[in-house]
C-alpha positions as CSV (number, residue, x, y, z in Angstrom):
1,X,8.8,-19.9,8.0
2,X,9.4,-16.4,8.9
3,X,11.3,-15.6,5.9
4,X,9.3,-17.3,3.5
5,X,6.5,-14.5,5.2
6,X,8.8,-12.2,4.9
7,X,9.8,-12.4,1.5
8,X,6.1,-13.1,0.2
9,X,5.0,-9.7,1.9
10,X,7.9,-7.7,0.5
11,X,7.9,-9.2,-3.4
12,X,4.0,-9.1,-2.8
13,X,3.9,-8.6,-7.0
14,X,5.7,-11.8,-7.5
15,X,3.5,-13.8,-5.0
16,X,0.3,-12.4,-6.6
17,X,1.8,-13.7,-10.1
18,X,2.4,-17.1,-8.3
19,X,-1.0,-17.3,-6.9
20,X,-2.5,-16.5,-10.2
21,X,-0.8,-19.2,-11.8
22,X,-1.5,-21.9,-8.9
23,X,-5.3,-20.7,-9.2
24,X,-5.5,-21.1,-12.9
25,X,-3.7,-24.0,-13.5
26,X,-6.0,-25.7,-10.5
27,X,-9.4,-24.4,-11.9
28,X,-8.4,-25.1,-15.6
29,X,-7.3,-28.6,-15.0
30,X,-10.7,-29.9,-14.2
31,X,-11.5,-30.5,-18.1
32,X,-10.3,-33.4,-19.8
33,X,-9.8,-34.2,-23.7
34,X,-9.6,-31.7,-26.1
35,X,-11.3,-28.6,-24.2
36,X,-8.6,-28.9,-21.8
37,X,-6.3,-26.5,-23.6
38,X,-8.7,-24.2,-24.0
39,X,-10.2,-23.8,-20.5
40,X,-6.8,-24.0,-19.4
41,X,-5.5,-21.0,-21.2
42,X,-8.8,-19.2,-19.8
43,X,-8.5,-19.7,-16.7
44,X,-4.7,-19.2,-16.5
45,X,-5.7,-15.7,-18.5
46,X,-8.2,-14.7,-16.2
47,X,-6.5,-15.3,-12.7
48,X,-3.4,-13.7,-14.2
49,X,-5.2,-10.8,-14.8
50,X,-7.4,-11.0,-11.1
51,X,-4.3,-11.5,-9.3
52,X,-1.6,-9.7,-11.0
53,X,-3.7,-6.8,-12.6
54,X,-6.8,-6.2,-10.1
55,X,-5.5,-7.5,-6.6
56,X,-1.5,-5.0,-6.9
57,X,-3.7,-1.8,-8.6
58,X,-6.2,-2.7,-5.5
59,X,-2.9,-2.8,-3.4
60,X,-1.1,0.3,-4.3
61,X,-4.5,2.5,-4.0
62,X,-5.2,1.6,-0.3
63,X,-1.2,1.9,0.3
64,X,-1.1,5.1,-1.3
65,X,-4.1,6.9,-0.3
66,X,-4.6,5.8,3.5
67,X,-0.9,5.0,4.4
68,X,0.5,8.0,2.4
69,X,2.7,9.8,4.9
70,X,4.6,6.6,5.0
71,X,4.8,5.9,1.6
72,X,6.0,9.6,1.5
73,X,9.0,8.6,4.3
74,X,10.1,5.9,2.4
75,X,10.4,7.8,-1.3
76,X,11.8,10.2,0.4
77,X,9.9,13.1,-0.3
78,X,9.5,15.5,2.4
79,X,6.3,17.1,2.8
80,X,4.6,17.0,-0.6
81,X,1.1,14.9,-1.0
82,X,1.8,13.4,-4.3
83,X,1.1,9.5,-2.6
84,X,-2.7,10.9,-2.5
85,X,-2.7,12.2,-6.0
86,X,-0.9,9.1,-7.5
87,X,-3.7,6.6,-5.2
């Protein structure tokens, strides 16, 4: 269980993607018949997007703007404050 933590917190990209897909499918496949398609491929659309898109730009702003001296350890890049400029 600890690696499957692990490994969700480190490819966080690829579990947002994963839980955007689990959320649309689930809230898409309430429709039956015909419409089913379409408010599947809506719903699939819009968590993609809330997940992938809002959630990871949401993500990288806090990381880079309130834990920049670490971000700036780990790129390697001395003393400059480029991690506040890029947030």
């Amino acid at each position: 269980m600890a690696e499957l933590i692990r490994f969700a917190t480190s490819n966080f990209t690829l579990t947002l993607l994963v839980m955007g897909v689990a959320a649309g499918l689930r809230c898409g496949s309430a429709q039956t018949g015909w419409r089913q398609v379409r408010k599947l491929s809506e719903a699939l659309l819009a968590y993609f997007v809330l997940f992938t898109v809002a959630v990871a730009y949401f993500y990288n702003i806090v990381v880079h703007v309130f834990f920049s001296e670490a971000g700036r350890e780990f790129h390697r890049l001395g003393g400059q404050p480029v991690q506040a400029e890029v947030g």
